[in-house]
C-alpha positions in Angstrom: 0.0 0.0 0.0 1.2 3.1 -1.2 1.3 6.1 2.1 -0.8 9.8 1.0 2.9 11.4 1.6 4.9 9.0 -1.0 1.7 9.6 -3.6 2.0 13.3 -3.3 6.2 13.0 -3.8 5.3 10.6 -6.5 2.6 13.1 -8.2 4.8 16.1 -8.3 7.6 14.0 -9.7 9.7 14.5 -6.6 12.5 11.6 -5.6 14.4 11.9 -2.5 17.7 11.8 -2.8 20.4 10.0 -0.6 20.4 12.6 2.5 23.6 14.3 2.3 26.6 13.8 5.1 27.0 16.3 7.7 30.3 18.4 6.2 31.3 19.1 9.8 31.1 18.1 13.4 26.9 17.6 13.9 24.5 14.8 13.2 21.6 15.5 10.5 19.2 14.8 13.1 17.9 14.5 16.4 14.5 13.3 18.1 13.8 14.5 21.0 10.4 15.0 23.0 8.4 14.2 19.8 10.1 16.7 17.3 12.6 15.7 15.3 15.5 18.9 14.5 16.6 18.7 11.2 20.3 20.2 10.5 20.5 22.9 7.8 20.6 21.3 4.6 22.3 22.7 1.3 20.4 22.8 -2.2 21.6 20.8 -5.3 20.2 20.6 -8.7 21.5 17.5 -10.7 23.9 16.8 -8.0 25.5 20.0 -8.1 25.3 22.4 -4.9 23.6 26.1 -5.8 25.6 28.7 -5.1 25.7 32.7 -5.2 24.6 35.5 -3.7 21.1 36.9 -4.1 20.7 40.5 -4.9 24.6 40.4 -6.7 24.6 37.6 -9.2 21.5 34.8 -8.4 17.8 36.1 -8.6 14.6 35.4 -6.5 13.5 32.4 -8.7 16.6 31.1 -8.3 16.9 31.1 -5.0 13.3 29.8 -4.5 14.4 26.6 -6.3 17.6 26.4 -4.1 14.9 26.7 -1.1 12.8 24.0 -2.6 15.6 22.2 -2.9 16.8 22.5 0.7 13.1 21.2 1.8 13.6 18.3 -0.4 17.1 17.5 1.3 15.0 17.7 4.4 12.1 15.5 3.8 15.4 12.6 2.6 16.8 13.6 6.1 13.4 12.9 8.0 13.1 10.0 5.8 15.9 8.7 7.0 15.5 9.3 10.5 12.3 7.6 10.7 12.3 5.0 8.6 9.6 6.9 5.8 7.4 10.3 6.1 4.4 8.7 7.4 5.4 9.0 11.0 5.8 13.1 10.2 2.5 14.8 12.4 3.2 18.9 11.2 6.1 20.4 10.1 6.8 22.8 13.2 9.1 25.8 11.9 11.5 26.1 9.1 14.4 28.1 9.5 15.8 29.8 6.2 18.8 31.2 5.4 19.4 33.0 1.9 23.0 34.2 1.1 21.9 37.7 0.2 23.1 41.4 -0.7 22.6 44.0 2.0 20.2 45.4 -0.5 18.8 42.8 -1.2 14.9 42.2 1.7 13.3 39.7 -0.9 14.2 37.1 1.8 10.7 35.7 2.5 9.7 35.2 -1.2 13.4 33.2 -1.7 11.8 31.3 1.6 8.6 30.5 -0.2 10.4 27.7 -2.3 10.7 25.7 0.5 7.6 26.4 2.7 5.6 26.1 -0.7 7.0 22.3 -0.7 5.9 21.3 2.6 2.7 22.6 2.2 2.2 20.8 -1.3 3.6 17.5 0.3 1.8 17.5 3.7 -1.1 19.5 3.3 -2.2 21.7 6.4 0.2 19.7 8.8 2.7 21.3 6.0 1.9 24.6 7.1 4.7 26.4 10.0 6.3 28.9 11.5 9.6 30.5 9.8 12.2 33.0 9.6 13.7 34.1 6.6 16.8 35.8 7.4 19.5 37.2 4.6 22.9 36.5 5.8 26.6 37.3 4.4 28.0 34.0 3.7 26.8 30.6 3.6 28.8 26.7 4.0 30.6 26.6 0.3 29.4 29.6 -0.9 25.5 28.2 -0.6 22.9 30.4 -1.8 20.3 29.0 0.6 20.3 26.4 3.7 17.2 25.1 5.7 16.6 23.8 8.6 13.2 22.3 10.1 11.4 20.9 13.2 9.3 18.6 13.0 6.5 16.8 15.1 6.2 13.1 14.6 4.2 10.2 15.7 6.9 8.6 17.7 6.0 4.8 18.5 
């Protein structure tokens, strides 16, 4: 029997890739008290990471597919984790990061490729809190990272 989540994955033509390795001294996750904290996770298109700097030489819709692809990096990392998204209750709070200009305050439409995703995937339990913050620099010259908690059906 095929789960609602892997149906929706299926009917967007979404595949999870193999989550990525932590590039420094962290685990990709932890479960605790029902939520499980998602590291920040990078964006790669075709197995490439997405780099740039929004505002200087990346646009908006560029950065909203890095985003969506950071919230596909997290739903293989919560895969992982639990064994499959079925045990995934809400997704809690994402926290967004976009490698941006300092004249560049476009932050929360970047964000919306990733928020976007979870609510396509999981429906109102896809809906959360987030920030959307624009920051300097990002791991390997990133153009976005993500991170996420989220509530699960432990047991």
């Amino acid at each position: 029997m095929t789960s609602l989540i892997s149906q929706r994955l299926a009917e967007h033509g979404i595949v999870l890739p193999e989550p990525a390795a932590p590039v420094a001294a962290y685990v990709p996750t932890v479960l605790a008290g029902g939520l499980l904290h998602i590291s920040g996770q990078l964006p790669f298109e075709d197995g490439v990471l997405m780099t740039g700097r929004l505002g200087e030489d990346r646009d908006i819709d560029f950065g909203h597919r890095a985003a969506r692809a950071c919230a596909i990096m997290l739903l293989a990392q919560a895969s992982k984790a639990l064994g499959g998204l079925d045990h995934v209750r809400r997704i809690v709070k994402l926290g967004v990061f976009i490698n941006s200009a300092a004249h560049f305050t476009d932050q929360p439409k970047v964000a919306n490729g990733a928020s976007e995703l979870m609510e396509l995937i999981f429906g109102e339990a896809g809906k959360h809190a987030r920030s959307a913050v624009g920051v300097p620099v990002l791991p390997l010259g990133a153009v976005v990272e993500v991170d996420a908690i989220v509530a699960v059906q432990e047991g």
